[in-house]
C-alpha positions in Angstrom: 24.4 -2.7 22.9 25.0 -2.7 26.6 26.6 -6.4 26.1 28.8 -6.1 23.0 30.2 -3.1 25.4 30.8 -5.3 28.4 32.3 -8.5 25.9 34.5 -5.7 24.0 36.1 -5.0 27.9 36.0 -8.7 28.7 38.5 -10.0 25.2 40.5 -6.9 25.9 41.1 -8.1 29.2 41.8 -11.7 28.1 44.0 -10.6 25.4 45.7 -8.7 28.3 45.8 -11.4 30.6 47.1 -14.4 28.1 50.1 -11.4 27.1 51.1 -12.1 30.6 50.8 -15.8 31.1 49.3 -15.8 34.8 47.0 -18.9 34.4 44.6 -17.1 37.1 44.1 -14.1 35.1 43.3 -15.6 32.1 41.9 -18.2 33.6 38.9 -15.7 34.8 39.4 -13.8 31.8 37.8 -16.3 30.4 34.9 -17.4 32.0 33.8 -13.8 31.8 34.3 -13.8 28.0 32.5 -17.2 27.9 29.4 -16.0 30.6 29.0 -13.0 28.5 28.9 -15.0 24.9 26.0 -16.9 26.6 24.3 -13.8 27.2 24.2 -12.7 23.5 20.6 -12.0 22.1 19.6 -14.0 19.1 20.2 -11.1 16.8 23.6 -10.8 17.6 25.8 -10.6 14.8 27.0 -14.1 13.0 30.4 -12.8 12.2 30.7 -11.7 16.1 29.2 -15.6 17.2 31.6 -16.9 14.6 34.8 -15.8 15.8 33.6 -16.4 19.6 32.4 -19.8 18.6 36.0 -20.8 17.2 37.7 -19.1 19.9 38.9 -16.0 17.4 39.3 -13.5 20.5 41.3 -11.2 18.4 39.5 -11.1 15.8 36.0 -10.7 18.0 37.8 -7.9 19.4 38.2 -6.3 16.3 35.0 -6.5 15.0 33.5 -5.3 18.0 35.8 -2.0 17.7 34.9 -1.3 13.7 31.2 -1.9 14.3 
C-alpha cells in the first residue's frame, strides 16, 4: 500500500530526526508522520493505528518493516 510505503519513510525519518535533536527536523518530521496517519484507509491495520495512536513510532516502524 502506497501509504504504509510513504508512513514507513516518514517514522524513519522522525526516528532520524529526534537521534539528532534539531527541534526543526523533527518538528516537520512529525507533521508528516501525523498528515500521513490521517490518510490511513479504514482497513488499515489496528496494531499499526495502535502504536501511531500512542505515539509508538518505533514500534510502528517495526511493524511496518515485518508486514
Amino acid at each position: 500500500m502506497e501509504i504504509e510505503r510513504q508512513l514507513h519513510a516518514a517514522l524513519a525519518a522522525f526516528l532520524a530526526a529526534s537521534a539528532t535533536r534539531d527541534a526543526g527536523q523533527i518538528g516537520a518530521a512529525l507533521r508528516r508522520v501525523l498528515e500521513l496517519e490521517k490518510q490511513l484507509p479504514a482497513d488499515a491495520p489496528e496494531r499499526l493505528r495502535h502504536f501511531l495512536a500512542r505515539r509508538s513510532y518505533q514500534k510502528a516502524l517495526e511493524f511496518l518493516e515485518t508486514t
